[in-house]
DRENKOLLO-770153 format. One record per atom (N, C-alpha, C, O): residue in three letters; x, y, z. Coordinates in steps of 0.001 Angstrom, whole numbers, padded with zeros to 6 digits, always signed. Each point is the difference from the previous one (the first is absolute). Last residue first. Example, Ala and Ser with C-alpha at 12.3 -4.5 7.8 and 13.67 -1.06 7.14 Angstrom:
2
Ser+012850-002250+007080/Ser+000820+001190+000060/Ser-000770+001090+000730/Ser+000509+001108+000169/Ala-000219-006828-000239/Ala-000890+001190+000000/Ala+000900+001200+000000/Ala+001036-000019+000665/
end
This chain:
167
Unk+188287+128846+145348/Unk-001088+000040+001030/Unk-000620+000096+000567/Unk-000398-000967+000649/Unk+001880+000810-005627/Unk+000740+000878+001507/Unk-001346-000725+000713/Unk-001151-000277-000336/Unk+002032-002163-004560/Unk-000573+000697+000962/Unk+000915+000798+001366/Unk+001109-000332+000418/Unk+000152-003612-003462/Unk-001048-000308+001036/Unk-000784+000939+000274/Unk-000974-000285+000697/Unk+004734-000399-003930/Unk-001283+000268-000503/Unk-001004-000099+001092/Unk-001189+000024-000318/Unk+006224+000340+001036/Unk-000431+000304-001217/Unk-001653+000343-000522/Unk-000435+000996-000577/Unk+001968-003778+004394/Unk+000333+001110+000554/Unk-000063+000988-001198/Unk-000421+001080+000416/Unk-000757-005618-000695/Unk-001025+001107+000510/Unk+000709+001196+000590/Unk-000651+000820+000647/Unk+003687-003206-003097/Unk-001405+000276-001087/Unk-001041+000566+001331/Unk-000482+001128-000103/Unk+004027-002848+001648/Unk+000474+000831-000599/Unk-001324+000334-001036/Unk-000192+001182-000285/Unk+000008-004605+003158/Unk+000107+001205+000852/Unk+000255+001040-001165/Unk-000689+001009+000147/Unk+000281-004965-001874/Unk-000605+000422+000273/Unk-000412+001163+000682/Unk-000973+000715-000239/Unk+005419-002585-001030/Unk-000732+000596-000440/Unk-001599+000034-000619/Unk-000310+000222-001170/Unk+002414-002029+005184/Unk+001119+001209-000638/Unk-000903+000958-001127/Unk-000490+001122+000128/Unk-000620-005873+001225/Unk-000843+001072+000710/Unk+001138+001605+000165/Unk-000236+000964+000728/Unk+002199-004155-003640/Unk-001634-000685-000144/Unk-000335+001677+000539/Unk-000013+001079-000593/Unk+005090-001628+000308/Unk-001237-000559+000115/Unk-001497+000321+000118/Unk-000347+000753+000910/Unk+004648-001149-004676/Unk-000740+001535+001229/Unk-001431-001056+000789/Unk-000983-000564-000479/Unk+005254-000589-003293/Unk-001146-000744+001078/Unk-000596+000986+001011/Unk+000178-000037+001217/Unk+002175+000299-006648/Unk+000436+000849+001548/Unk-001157-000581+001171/Unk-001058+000628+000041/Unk+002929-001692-005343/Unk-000847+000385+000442/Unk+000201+000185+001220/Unk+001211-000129+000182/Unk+000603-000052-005611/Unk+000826-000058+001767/Unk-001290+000521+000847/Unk-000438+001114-000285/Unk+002531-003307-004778/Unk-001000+000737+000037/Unk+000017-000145+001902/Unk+000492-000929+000641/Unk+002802+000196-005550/Unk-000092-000426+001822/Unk-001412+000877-000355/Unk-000323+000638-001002/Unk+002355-003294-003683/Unk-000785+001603+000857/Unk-000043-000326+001439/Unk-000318-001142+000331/Unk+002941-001320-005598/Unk-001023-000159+001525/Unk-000446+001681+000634/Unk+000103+001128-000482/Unk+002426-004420-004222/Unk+000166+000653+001549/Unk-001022+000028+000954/Unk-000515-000937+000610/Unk+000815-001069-005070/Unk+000669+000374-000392/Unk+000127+001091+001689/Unk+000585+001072-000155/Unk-005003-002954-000098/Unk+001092-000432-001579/Unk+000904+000833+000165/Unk-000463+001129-000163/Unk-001392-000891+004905/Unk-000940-000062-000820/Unk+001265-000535-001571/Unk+001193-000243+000186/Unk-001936-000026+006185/Unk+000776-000427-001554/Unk-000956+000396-001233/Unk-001168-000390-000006/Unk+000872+002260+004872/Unk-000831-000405-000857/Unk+000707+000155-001258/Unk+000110+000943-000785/Unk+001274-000345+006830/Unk-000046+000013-001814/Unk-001060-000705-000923/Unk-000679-000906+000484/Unk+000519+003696+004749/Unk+000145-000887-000928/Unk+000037-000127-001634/Unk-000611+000565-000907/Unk+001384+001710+006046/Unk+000147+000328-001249/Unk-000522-001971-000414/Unk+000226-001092+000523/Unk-000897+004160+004656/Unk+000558-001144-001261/Unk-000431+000737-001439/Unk-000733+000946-000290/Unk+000553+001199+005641/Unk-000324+000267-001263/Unk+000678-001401-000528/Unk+000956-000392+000668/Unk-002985+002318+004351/Unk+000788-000721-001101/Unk-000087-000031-000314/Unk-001221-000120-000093/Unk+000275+003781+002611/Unk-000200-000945-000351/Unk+000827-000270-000834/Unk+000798+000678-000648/Unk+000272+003672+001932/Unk-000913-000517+001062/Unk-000270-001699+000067/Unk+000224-000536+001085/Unk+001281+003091-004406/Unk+000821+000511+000405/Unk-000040-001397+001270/Unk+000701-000985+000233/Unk-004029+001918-003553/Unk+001173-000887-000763/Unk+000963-000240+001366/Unk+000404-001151+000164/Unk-003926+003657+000522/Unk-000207-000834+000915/Unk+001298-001354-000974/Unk+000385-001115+000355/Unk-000433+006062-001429/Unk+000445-000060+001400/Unk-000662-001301+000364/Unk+000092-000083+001225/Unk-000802+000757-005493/Unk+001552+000211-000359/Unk+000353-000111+001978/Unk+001018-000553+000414/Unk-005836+000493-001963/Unk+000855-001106-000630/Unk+001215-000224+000770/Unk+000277-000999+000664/Unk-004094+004143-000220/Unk+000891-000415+001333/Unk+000979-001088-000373/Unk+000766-000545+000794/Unk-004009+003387-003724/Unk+000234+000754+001298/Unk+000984-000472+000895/Unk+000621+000701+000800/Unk-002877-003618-004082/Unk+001136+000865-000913/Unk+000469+001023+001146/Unk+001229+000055+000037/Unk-004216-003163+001440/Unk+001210-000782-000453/Unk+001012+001382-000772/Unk+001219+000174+000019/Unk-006048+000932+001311/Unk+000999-000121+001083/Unk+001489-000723-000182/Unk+000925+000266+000768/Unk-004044+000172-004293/Unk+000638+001464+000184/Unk+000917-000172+001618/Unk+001085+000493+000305/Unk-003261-004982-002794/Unk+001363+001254-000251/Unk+000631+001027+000455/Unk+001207+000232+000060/Unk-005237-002009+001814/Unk+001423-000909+000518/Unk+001333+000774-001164/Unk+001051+000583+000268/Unk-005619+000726-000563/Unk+000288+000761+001068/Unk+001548-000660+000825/Unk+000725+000405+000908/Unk-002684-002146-005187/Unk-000051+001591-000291/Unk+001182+000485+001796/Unk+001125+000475+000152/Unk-003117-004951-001092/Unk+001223+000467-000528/Unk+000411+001205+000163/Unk+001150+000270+000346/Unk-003815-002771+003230/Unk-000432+000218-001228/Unk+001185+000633-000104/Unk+000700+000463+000901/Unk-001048-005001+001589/Unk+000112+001646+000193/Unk-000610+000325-001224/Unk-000493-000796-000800/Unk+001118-004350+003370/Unk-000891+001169-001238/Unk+000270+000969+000644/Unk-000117+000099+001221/Unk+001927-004484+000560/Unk-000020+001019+000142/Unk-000719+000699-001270/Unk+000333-000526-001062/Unk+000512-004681+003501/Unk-000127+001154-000777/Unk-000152+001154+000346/Unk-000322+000176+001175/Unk+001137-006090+000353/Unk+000006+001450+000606/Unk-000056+001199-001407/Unk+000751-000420-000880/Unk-001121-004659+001116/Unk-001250+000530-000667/Unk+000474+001656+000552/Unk-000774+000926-000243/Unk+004435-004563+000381/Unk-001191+000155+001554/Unk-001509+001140-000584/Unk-000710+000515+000863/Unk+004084-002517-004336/Unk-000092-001005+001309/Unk-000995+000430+001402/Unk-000727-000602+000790/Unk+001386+003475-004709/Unk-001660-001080-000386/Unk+000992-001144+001331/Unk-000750-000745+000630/Unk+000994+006140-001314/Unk+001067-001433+000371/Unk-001241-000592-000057/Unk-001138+000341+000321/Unk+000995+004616-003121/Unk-000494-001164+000988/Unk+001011-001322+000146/Unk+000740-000467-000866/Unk-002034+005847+000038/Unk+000806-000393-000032/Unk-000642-001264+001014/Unk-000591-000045+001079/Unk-001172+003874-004406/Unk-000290-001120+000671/Unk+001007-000260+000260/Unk+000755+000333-000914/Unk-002130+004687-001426/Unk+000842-000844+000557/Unk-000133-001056+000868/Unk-000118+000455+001138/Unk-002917+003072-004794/Unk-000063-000821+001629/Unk+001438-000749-000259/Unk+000151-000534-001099/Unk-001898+003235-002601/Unk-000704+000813+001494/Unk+000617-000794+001464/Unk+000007+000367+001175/Unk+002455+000381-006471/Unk+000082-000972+001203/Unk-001145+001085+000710/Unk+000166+001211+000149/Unk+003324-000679-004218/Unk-001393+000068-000288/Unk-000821-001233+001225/Unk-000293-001151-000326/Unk+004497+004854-000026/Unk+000189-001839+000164/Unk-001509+000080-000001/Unk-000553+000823+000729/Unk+003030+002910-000922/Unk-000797-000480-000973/Unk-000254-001423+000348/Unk-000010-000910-000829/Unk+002771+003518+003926/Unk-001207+000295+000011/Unk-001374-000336-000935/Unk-001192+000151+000265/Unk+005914-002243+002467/Unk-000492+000120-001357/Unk-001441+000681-000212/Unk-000972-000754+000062/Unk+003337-001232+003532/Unk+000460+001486-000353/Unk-000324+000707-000940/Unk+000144+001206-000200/Unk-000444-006151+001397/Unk-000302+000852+001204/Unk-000098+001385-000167/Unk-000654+000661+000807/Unk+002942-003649-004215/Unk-001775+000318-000139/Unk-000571+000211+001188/Unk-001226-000006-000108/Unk+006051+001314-001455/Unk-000311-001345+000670/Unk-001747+000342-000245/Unk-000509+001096-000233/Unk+004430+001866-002209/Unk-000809+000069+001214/Unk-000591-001366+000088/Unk+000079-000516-001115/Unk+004722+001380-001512/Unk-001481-000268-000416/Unk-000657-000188+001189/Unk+000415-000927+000697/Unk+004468+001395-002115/Unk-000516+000850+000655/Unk-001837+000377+000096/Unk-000606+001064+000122/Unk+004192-004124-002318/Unk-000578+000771-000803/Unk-000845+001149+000777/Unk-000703+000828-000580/Unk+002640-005013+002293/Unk+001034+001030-000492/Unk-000455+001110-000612/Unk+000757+000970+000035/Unk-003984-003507+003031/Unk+000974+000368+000248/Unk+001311+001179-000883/Unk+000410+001126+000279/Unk-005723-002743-000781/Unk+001577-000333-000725/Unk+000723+000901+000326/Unk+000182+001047-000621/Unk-004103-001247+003348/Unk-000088-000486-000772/Unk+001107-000731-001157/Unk+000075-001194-000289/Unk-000119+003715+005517/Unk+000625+000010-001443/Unk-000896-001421-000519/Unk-000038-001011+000700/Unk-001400+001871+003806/Unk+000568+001194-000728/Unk+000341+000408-001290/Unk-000333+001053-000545/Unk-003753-003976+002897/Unk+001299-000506-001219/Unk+000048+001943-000060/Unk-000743+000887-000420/Unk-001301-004160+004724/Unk-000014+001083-001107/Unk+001145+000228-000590/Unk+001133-000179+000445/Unk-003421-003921+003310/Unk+001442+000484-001031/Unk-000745+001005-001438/Unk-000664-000369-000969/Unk-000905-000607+006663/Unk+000131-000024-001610/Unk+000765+000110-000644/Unk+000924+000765+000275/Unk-001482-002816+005153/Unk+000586+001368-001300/Unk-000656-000102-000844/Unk-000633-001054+000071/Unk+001708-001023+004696/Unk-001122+000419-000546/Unk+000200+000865-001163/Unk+000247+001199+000128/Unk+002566-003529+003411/Unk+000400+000607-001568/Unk-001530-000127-000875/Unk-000177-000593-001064/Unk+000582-000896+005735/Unk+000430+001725+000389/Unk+000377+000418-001776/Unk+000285+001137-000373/Unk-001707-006282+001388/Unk-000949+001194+000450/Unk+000781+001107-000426/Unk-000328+000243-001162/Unk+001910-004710-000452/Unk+000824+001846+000714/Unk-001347+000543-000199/Unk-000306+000600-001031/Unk-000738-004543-000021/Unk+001421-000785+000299/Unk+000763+001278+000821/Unk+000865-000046+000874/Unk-004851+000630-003187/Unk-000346-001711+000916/Unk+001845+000450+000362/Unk+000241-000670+001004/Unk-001425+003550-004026/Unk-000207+000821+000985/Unk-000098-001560+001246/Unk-000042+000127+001224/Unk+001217-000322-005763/Unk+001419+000321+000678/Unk-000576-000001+001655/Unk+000652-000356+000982/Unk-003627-002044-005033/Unk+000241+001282+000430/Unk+001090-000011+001034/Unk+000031-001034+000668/Unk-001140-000872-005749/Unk+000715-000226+001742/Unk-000386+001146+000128/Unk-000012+000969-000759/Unk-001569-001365-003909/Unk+000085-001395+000978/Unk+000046+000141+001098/Unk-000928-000474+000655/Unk-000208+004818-003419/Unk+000879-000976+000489/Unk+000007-001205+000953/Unk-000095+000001+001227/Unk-002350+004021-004652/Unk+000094-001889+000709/Unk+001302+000181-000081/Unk+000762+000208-000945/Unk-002960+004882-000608/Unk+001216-000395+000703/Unk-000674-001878+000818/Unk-000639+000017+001052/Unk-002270+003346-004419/Unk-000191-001157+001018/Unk+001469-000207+000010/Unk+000321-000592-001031/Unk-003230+004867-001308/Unk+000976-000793+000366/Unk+000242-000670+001182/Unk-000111+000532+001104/Unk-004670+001768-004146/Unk+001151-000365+001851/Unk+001104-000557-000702/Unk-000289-000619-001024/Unk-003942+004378-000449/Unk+001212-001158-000635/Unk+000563-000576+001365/Unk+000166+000532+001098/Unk-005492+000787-002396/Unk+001328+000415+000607/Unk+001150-000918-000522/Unk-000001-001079-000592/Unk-005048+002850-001652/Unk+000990-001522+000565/Unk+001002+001029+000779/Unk+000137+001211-000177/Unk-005825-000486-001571/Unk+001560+000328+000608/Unk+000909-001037+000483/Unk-000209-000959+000742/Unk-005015+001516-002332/Unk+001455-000337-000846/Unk+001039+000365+000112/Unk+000760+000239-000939/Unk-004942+000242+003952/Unk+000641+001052-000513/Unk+000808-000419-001273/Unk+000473+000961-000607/Unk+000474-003435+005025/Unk-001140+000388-000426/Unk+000304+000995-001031/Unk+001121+000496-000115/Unk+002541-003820+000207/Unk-000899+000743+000955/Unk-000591+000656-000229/Unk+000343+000568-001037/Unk+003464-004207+000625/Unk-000941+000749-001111/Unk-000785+000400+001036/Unk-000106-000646+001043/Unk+005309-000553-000857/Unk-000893-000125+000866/Unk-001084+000658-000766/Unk+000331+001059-000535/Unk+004394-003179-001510/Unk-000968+000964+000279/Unk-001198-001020+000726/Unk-000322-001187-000056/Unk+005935+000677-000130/Unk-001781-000790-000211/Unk-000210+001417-000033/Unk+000734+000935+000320/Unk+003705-000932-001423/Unk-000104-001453+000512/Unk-001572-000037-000199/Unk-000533-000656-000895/Unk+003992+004998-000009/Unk-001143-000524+000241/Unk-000140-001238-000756/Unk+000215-000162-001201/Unk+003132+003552+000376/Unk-000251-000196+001853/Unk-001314-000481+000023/Unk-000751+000686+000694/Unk+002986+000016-005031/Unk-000579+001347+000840/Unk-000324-000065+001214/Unk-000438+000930+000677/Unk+002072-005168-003302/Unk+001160+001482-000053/Unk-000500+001332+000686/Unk+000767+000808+000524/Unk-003622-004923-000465/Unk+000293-000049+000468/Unk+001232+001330+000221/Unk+000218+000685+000999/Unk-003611-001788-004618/Unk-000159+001236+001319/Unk+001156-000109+001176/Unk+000211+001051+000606/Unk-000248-004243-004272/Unk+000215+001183-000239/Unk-000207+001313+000495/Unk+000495+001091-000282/Unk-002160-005516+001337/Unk+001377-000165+000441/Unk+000827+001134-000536/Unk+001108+000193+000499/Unk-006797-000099+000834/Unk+001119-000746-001006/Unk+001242+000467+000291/Unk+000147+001025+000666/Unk-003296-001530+003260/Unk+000497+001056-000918/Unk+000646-000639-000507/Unk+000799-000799+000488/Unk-004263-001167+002798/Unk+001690-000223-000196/Unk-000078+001133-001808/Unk-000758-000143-000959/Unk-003860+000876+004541/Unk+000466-001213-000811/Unk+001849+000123-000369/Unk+000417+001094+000378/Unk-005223+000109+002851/Unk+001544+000069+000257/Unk+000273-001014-001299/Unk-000307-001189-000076/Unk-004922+003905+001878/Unk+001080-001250-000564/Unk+001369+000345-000029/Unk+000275+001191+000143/Unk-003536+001289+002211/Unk-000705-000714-000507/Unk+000807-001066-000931/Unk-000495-001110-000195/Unk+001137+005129+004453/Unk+000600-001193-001263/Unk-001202-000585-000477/Unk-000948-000015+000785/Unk+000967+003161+002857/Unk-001056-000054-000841/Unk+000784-000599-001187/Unk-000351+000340-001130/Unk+004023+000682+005414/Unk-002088+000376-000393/Unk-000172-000067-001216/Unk+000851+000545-000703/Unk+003651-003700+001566/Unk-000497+001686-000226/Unk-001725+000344-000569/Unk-000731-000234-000962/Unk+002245-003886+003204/Unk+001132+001071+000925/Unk+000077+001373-000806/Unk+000357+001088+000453/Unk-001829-005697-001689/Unk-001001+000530+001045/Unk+000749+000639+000940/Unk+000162-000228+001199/Unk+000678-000534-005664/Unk-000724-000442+000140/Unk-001146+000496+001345/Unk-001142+000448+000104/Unk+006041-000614-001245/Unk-000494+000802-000230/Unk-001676-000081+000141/Unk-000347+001005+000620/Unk+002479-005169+000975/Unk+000583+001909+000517/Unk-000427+001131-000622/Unk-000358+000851+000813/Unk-000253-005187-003417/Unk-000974-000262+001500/Unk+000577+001771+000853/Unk-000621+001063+000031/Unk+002964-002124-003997/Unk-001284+000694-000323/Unk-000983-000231+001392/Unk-000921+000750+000325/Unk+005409-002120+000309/Unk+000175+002116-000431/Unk-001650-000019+000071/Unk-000651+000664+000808/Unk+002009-004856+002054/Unk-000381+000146-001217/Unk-000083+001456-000134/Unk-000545+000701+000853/Unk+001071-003419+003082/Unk+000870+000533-000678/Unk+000413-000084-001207/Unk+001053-000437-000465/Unk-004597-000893+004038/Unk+000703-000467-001699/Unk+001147+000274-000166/Unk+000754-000899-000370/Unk-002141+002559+004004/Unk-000022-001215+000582/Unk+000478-000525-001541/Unk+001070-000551-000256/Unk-000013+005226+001882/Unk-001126-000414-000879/Unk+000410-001762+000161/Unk+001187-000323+000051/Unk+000584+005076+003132/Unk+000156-001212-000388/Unk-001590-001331-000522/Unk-000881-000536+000672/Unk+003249+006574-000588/Unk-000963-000835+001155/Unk+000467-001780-000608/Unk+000927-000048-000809/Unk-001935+005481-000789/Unk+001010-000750+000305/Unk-000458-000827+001092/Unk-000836+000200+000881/Unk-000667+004541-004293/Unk-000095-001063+000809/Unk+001056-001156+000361/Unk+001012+000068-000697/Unk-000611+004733-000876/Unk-001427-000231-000050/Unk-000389-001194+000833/Unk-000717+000140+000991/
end
């Protein structure tokens, strides 16, 4: 949907004035967070959207232009064979944010049309891109969870080639 670089680099300043006809942006209680959602966007009508906001401090892209990526989560819990919330069709989400607050750079997609292209091409860009694992100590063990850096304008191309239309 959109992308580009927000001088704040602030989520609620980005949503704000990057999805038509917002009228407020507020932070989602911390119990929404398990369904994929960080803020809602309120909008005309009494309509909210959900977003999930991916901050990360650094961006990689200052230091390696050419690793323009996202990181989408193949495995959620690894051992247990658990889909990642890229893949996840219940994930209660309209908008995906991904923001580096060092250089204000972001990205907004919408969920719907980033899953279905993520679930279509997971397993050949796993192949393709780099994948990490990381752990998450919990009482008494732990869980890997493994995401895959596809870059950026990869999968953009890939969604308008999905939803753009023939020509």
């Amino acid at each position: 949907m959109s992308e580009g670089v927000c001088v704040s680099a602030d989520v609620e300043t980005i949503l704000m004035q990057n999805i038509p006809g917002a009228l407020s942006v507020m932070k989602a209680h911390t119990k929404n967070d398990r369904t994929g959602v960080d803020w809602w966007v309120e909008m005309p009508g009494a309509r909210f959207l959900a977003v999930d906001a991916k901050v990360r401090e650094k961006d990689w892209t200052k230091i390696k232009p050419e690793e323009d990526d996202l990181a989408l989560e193949t495995w959620s819990v690894v051992e247990k064979q658990v889909p990642g919330w890229t893949r996840c069709e219940d994930k209660s989400c309209d908008y995906v944010l991904w923001l580096w607050t060092d250089t204000g750079r972001f990205c907004l997609l919408p969920f719907r049309m980033l899953c279905k292209v993520f679930q279509d091409n997971w397993q050949k860009w796993a192949k393709q891109y780099r994948t990490a694992r990381q752990f998450t100590p919990r009482s008494g063990g732990g869980y890997h969870s493994e995401c895959v850096f596809v870059n950026r304008r990869k999968i953009w191309s890939e969604m308008y080639r999905q939803f753009g239309g023939s020509p």
